[in-house]
C-alpha positions in Angstrom: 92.9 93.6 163.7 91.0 95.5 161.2 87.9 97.3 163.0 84.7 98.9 161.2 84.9 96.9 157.9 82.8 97.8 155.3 84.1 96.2 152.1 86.2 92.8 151.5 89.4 94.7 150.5 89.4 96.8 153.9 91.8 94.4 156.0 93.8 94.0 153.4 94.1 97.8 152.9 94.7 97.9 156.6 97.7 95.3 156.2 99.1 97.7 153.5 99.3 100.5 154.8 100.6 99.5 158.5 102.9 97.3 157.2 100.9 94.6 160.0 99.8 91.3 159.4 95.9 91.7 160.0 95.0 88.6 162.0 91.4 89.2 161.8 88.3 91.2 160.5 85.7 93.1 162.8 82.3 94.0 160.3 81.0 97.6 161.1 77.6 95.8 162.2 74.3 98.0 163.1 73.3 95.1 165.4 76.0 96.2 167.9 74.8 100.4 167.6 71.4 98.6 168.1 72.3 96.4 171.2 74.4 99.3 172.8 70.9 101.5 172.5 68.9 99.0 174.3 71.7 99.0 177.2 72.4 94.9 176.4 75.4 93.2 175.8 76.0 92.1 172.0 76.2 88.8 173.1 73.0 88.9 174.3 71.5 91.7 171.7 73.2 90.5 168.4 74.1 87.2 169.6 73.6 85.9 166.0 75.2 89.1 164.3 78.2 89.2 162.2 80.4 91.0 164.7 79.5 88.6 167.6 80.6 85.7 164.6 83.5 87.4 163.3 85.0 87.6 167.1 84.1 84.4 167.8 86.1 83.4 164.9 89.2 85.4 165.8 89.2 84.3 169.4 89.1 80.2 168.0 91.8 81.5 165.6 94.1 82.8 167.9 93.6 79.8 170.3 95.1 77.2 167.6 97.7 80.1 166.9 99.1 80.8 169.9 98.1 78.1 171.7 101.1 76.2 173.9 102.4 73.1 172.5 
């Protein structure tokens, strides 16, 4: 998991230089600094922000990936 990313090329830098596969992509987003400020959860702050999406996306990843069979 890559954390803070700024620019397309960061997980992939990530993967490089762990030597990890990088199974997903968490945006640096100022919607979270702003939730967090206003004491509300970023679901319920930043709800439609692209940190809440990008996890949302991760978590539906990893469900088909590691999902029993």
């Amino acid at each position: 998991m890559a954390n803070r990313v700024v620019e397309p090329g960061d997980a992939a830098e990530v993967a490089h230089g762990t030597g990890l596969e990088v199974i997903g992509a968490l945006p640096l987003d100022p919607t979270i600094s702003a939730a967090d400020r206003l004491g509300v959860a970023a679901l319920d702050g930043a709800a439609a922000g692209p940190f809440v999406t990008a996890v949302a996306e991760l978590v539906d990843y990893c469900t088909r990936r590691f999902a029993e069979p």
